[in-house]
C-alpha positions as CSV (number, residue, x, y, z in Angstrom):
1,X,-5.2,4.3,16.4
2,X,-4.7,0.4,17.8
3,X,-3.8,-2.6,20.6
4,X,-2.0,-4.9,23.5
5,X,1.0,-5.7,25.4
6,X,4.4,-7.2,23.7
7,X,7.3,-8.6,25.4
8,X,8.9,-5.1,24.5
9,X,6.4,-3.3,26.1
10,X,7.0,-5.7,29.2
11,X,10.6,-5.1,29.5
12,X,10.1,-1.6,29.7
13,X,7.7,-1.9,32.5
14,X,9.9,-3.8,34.3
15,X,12.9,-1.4,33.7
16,X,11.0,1.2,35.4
17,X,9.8,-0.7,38.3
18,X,13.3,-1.2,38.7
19,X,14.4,1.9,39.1
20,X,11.5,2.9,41.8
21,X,8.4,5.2,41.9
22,X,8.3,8.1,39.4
23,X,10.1,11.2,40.8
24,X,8.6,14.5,39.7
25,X,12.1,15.7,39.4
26,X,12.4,13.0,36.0
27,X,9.4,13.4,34.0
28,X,11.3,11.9,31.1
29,X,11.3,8.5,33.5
30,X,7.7,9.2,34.3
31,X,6.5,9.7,31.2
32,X,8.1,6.1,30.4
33,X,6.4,4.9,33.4
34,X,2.8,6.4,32.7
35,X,3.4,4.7,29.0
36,X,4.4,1.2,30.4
37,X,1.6,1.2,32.5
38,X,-0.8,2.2,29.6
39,X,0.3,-0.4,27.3
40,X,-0.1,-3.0,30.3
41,X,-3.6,-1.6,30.4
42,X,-3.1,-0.8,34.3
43,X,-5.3,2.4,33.9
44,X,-5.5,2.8,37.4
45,X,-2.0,3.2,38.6
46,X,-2.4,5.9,35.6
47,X,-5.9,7.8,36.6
48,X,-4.7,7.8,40.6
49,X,-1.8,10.6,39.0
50,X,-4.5,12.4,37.5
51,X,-5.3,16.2,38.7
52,X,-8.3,17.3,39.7
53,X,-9.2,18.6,36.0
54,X,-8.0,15.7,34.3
55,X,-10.4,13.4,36.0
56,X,-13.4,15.8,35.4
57,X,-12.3,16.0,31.6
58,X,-12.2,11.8,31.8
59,X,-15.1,10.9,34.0
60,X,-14.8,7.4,32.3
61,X,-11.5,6.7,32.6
62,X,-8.8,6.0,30.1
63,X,-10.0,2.7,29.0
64,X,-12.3,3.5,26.4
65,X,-9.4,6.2,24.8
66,X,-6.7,3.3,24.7
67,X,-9.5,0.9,22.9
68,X,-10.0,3.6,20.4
69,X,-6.2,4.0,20.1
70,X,-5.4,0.5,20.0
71,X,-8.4,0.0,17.4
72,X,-6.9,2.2,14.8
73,X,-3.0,1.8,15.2
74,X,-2.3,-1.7,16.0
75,X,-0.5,-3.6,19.0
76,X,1.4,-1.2,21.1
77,X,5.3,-2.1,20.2
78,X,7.5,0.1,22.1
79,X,8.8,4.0,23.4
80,X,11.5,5.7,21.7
81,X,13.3,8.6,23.5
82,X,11.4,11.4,25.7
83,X,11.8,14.7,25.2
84,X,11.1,17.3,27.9
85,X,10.0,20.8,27.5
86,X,9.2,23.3,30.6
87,X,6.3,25.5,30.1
88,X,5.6,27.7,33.2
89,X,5.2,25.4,35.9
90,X,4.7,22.2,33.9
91,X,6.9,20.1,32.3
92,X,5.6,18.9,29.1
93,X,6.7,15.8,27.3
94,X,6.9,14.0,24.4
95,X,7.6,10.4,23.4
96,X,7.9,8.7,20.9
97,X,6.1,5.2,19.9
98,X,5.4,2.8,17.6
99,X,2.0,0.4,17.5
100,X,1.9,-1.9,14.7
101,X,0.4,0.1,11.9
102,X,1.4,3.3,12.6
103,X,3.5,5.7,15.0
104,X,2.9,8.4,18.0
105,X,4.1,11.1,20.1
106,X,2.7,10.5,23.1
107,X,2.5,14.0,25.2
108,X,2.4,13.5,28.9
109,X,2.2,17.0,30.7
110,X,3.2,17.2,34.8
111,X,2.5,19.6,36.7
112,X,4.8,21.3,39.3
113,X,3.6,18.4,41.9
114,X,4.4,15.5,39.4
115,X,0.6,14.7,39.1
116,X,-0.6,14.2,35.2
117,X,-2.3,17.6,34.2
118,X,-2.3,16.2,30.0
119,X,-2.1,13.2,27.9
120,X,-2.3,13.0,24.5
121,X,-1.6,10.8,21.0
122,X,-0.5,12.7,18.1
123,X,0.5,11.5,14.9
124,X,4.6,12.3,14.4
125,X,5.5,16.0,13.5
126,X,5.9,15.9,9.9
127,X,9.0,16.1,8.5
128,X,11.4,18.7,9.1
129,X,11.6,18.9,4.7
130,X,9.8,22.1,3.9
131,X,6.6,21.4,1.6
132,X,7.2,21.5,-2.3
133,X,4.7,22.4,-4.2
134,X,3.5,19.7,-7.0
135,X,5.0,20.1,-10.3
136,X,1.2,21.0,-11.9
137,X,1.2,24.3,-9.9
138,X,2.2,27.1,-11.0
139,X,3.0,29.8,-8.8
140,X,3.3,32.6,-10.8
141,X,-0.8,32.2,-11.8
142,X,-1.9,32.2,-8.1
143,X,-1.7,34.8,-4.5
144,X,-2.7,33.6,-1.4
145,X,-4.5,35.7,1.7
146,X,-5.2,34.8,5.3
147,X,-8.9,35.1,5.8
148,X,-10.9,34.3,9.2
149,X,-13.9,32.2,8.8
150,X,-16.6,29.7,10.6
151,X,-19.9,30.0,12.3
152,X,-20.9,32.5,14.5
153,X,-18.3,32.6,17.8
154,X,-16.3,29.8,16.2
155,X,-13.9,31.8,14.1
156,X,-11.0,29.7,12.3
157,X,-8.1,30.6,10.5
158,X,-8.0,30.3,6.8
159,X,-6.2,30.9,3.5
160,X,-7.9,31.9,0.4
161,X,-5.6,31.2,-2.9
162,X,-7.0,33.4,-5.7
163,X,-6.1,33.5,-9.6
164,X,-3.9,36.1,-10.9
165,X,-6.5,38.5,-12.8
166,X,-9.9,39.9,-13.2
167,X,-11.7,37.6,-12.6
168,X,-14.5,36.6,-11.6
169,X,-13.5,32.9,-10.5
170,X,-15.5,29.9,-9.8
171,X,-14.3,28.6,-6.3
172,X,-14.3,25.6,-3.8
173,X,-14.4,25.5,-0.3
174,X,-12.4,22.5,1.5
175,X,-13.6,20.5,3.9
176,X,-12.1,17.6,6.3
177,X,-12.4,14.3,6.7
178,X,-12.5,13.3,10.7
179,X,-9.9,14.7,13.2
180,X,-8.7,17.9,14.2
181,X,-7.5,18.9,10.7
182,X,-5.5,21.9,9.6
183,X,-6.3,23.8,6.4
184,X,-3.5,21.9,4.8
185,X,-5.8,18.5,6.0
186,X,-1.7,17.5,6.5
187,X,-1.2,13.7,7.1
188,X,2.8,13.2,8.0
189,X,4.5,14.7,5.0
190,X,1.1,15.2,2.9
191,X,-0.8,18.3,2.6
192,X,-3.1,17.1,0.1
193,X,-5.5,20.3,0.3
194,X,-2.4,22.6,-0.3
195,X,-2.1,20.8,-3.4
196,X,-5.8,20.5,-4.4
197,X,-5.8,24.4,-3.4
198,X,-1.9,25.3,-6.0
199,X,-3.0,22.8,-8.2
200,X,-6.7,24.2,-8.9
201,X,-5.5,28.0,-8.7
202,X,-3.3,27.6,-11.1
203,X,-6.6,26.8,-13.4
204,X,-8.4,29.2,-12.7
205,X,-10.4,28.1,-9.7
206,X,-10.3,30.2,-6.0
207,X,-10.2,27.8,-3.0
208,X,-10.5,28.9,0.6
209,X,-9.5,26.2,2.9
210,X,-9.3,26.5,6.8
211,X,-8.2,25.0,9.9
212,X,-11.0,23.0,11.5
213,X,-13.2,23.9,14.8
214,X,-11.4,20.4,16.3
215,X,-7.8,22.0,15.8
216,X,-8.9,26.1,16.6
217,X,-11.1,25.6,19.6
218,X,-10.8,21.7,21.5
219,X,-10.8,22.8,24.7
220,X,-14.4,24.7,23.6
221,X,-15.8,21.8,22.2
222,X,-14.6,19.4,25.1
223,X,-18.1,18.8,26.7
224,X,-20.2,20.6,24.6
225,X,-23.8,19.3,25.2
226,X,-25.2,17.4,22.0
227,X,-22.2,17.7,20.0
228,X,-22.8,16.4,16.6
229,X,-20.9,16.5,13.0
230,X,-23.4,19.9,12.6
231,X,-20.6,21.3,15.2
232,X,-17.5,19.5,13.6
233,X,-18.0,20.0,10.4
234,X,-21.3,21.2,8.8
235,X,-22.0,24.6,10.3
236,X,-18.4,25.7,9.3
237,X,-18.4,24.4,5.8
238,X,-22.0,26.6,5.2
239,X,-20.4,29.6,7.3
240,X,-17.2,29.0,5.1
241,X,-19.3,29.0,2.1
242,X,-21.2,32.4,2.3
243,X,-17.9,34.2,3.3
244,X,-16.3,33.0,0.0
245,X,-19.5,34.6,-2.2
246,X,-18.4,38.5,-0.6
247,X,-15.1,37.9,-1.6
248,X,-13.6,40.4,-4.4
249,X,-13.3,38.1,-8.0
250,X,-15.5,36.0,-6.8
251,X,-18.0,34.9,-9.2
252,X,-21.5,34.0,-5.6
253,X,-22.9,31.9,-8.2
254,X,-20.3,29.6,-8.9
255,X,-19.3,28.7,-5.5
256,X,-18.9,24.5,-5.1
257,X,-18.0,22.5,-1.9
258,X,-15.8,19.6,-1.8
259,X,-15.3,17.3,1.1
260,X,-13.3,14.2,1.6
261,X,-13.6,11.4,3.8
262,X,-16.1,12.5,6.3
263,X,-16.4,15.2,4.6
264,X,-17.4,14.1,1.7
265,X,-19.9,11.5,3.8
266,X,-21.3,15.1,4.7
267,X,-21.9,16.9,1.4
268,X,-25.5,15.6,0.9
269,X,-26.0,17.4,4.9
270,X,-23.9,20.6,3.4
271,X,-26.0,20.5,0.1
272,X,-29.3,21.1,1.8
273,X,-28.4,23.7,4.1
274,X,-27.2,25.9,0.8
275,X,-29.4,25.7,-2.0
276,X,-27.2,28.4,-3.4
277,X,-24.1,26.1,-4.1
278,X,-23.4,25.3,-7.9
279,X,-22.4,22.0,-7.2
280,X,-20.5,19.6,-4.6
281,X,-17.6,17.1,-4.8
282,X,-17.1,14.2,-3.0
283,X,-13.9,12.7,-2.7
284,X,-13.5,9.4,-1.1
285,X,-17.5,9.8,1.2
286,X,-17.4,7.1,3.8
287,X,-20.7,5.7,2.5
288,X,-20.8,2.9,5.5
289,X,-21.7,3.6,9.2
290,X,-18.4,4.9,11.1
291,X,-18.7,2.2,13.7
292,X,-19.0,-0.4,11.0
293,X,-15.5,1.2,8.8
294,X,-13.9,1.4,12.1
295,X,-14.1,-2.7,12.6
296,X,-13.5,-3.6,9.1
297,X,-10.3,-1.2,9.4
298,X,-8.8,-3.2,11.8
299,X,-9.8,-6.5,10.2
300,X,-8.2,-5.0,7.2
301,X,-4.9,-3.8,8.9
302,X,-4.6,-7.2,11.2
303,X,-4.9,-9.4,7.9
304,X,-2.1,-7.4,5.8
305,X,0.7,-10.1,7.0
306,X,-1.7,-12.9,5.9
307,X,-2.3,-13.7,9.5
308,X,-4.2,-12.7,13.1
309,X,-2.2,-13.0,16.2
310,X,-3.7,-13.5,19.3
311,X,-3.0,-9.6,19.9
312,X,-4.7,-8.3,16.6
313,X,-7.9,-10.3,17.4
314,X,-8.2,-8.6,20.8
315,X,-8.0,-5.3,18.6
316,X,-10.8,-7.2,16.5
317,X,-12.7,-8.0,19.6
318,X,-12.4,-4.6,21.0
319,X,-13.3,-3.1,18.1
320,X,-16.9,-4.8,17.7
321,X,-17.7,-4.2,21.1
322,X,-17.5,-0.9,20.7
323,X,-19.3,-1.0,17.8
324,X,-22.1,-2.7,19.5
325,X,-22.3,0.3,22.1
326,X,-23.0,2.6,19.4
327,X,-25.6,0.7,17.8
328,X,-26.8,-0.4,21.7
329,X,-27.2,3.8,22.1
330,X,-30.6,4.9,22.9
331,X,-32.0,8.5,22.7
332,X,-31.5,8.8,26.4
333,X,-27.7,8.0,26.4
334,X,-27.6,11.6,24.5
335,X,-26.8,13.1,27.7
336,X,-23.8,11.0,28.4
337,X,-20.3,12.5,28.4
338,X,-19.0,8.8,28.0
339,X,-16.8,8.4,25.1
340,X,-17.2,6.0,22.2
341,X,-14.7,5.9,19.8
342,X,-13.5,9.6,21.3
343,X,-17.0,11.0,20.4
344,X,-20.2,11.8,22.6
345,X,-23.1,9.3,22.2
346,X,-24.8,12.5,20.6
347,X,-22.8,12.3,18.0
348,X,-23.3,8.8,17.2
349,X,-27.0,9.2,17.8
350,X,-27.1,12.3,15.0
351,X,-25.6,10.0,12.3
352,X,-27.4,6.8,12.9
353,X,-29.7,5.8,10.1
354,X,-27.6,8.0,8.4
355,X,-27.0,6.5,4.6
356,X,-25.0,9.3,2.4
357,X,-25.6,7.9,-0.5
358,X,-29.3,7.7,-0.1
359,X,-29.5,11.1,1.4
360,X,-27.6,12.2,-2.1
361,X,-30.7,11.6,-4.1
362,X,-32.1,14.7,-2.7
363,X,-29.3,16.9,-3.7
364,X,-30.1,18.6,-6.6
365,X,-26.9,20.2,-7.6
366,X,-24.3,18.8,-9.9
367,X,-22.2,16.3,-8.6
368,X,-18.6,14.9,-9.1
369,X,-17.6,12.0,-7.2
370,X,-13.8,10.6,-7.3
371,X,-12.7,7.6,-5.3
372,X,-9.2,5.9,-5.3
373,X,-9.3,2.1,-5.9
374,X,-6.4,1.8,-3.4
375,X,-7.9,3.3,-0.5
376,X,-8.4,0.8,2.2
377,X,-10.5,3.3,4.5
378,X,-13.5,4.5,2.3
379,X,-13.4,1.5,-0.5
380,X,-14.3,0.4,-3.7
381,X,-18.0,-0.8,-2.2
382,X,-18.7,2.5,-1.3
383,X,-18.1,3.6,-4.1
384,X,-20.3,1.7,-6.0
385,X,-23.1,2.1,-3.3
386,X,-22.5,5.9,-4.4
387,X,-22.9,5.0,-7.9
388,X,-25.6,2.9,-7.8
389,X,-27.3,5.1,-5.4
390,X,-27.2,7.9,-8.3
391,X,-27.9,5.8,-11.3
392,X,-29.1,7.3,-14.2
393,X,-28.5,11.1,-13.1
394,X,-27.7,13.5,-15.8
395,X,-25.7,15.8,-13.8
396,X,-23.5,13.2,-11.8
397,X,-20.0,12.2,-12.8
398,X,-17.7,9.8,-11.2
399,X,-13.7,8.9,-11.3
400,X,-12.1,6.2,-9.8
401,X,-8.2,6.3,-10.2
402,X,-6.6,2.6,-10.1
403,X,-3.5,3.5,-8.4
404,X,-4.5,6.4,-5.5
405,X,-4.9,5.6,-1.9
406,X,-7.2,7.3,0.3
407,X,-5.3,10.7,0.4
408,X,-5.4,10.4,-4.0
409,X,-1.6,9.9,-3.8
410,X,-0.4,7.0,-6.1
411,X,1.2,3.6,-5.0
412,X,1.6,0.2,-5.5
413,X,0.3,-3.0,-4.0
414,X,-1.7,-3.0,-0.9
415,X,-2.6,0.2,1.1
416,X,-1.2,0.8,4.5
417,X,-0.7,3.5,7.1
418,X,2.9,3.6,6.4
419,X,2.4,5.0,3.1
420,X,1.3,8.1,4.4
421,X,4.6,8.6,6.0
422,X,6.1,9.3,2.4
423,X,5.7,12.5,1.1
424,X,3.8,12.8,-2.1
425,X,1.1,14.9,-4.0
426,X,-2.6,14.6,-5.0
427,X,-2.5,13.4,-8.6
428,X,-2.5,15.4,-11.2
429,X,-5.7,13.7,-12.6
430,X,-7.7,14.8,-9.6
431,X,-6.3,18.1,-10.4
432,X,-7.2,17.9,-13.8
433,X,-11.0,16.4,-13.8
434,X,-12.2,18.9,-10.5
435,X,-11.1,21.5,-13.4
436,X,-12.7,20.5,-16.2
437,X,-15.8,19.5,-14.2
438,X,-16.2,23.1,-12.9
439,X,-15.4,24.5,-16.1
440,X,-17.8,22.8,-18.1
């Protein structure tokens, strides 16, 4: 998420200079405070109300977080209301803001001394509407269990929907694009997996999906030495994969992976570590280097009013010199602990070089690849780099869908993060070809 100061922003920084030092009888006040000083980029006054733990979990302070914040959501705008929540001797809360291409809760926790014990940025709690499933499930074909997968020591919760009858059923494991994703892979109001999961159920097809290591265990994973996308996403996915072949009505030998996003940037990785698979989907793979997306992201996002202001270029700016730390990273920065974009350098260092489309060439397995022609975060380019990539293969087949964004929801006109904020449903096309593909 992405950006600087506005006049708003100063206003509110003023307001609570005004009204005197932060009292750790008002957290609601301090919380504004901490938030105006963020958005003024005085990280300082911030870290210097840090406890003991929170400076050892941010050796590097909070300037390299608030980049990567800024880079993604736009120039900060403003805090809406604070909400306040005890929880044993803290006081947890949460606020409400808006950047310029997407919104926040910020969740500042206090402990009983007023010194800053948490700080987070979530995307809003979805709305309070209960899901609905699309109208191209049928639930009367389809059961759901809970099941508990993931590597070894890493166990995540997860929900297998199965076909009424005798089966056995082909089946598809789920997997993530980046973040700390539930099963559902819900974005606002969208639970696109749930759908994909209903939709392909009611056809005959089994799909386990599960909460990712990112969401189940980030306080585990917070310094882990070497931490690469084999920890975020691969190992799981293969773990994932072999617990789905011992399930009852399962057919083992018609077991596929999809991934979207990262995810799908990751099948040709998942595909060689299971020679066993009967096939992969990719839907949407990030087929450029992550640094590379994240700059042309916020080029993207700063042009959609047909203009960059001052503030958006310094996003722009910030951006590519991040970007230039990642590809500046040499194998000895490995054992830094300094963030980059909210990852280790190990984790850059694992996927430089990394081309996915290349790397596909190897796979053997069928293939399906789908990409919207909306999607502003893995685009049309990509896609063709995909394609061309895997010219001439027999056993490859590729979609594109003129009117899907990046979550294969349909829209109109140009894609932006605001979109997501309306519920929808994965089209029923997507639905329709990951059937027929696995079918046939």
């Amino acid at each position: 998420m992405p950006s600087p100061v506005t006049a708003l922003l100063a206003s509110v920084t003023i307001i609570a200079m005004a009204q005197g030092p932060p009292r750790a009888d008002d957290p609601a006040m301090h919380a504004q405070a901490v938030l105006a000083a963020l958005g003024a980029r005085e990280f300082a006054k911030v870290e210097s109300q840090f406890t003991d733990k929170m400076k050892a979990a941010l050796p590097n302070g909070l300037e390299p977080t608030w980049t990567a914040l800024t880079t993604q959501a736009g120039a900060f705008k403003r805090c809406g209301a604070t909400r306040v929540q005890p929880m044993a001797n803290m006081q947890v809360t949460v606020t409400e803001c808006e950047f310029e291409h997407a919104k926040a809760d910020a969740q500042v926790v206090f402990d009983g001394g007023g010194k800053i014990a948490g700080l987070f940025f979530r995307p809003p709690a979805a709305p309070a509407a209960p899901y609905s499933p699309p109208s191209y499930a049928t639930p009367a074909s389809y059961t759901e269990v809970a099941l508990t997968v993931g590597a070894a020591d890493w166990p995540l919760p997860a929900t297998l929907t199965m076909p009424v009858g005798a089966g056995p059923f082909p089946a598809i494991v789920l997997v993530h694009g980046s973040g700390p994703n539930d099963r559902d892979e819900t974005i606002l109001g969208n639970k696109p997996f749930e759908d994909l999961a209903l939709g392909l159920a009611s056809r005959g097809i089994a799909v386990l999906r599960y909460d990712k290591r990112t969401k189940v265990h980030p306080g585990r994973l917070t310094g882990l030495p070497n931490f690469t996308v084999a920890q975020e996403v691969v190992d799981d996915a293969l773990a994932t994969a072999k617990t789905l072949r011992t399930q009852p009505r399962i057919d083992p030998a018609r077991v596929y992976i999809l991934g979207h996003s990262l995810g799908g940037m990751l099948i040709p990785r998942i595909a060689a570590g299971d020679a066993s698979l009967a096939g992969v989907i990719v839907m949407a793979g990030a087929a450029r280097p992550i640094e590379q997306a994240i700059v042309e992201q916020t080029q993207y996002l700063a042009m959609a009013d047909g203009r960059i202001t001052p503030e958006e270029q310094q996003q722009i700016d910030d951006a590519k010199k991040l970007a230039d730390v990642v590809r500046a990273l040499t194998p000895q920065d490995a054992k830094s602990a300094k963030p980059i974009f909210g990852a280790p350098a190990s984790y850059w260092l694992d996927l430089r070089g990394y081309d996915a489309p290349t790397a596909a060439k190897t796979v053997t397995q069928p293939m399906l690849i789908l990409q919207g022609e909306r999607d502003y975060q893995v685009t049309m380019e990509e896609f063709a780099r995909w394609k061309s990539a895997l010219a001439g293969r027999p056993n490859i087949t590729f979609h594109t869908y003129p009117t899907l964004n990046h979550l294969f929801i349909a829209g109109s006109g140009k894609s932006l993060p605001a979109e997501y904020a309306t519920p929808g449903h994965v089209d029923e096309a997507v639905v329709r070809d990951i059937a027929a593909w696995i079918i046939r």
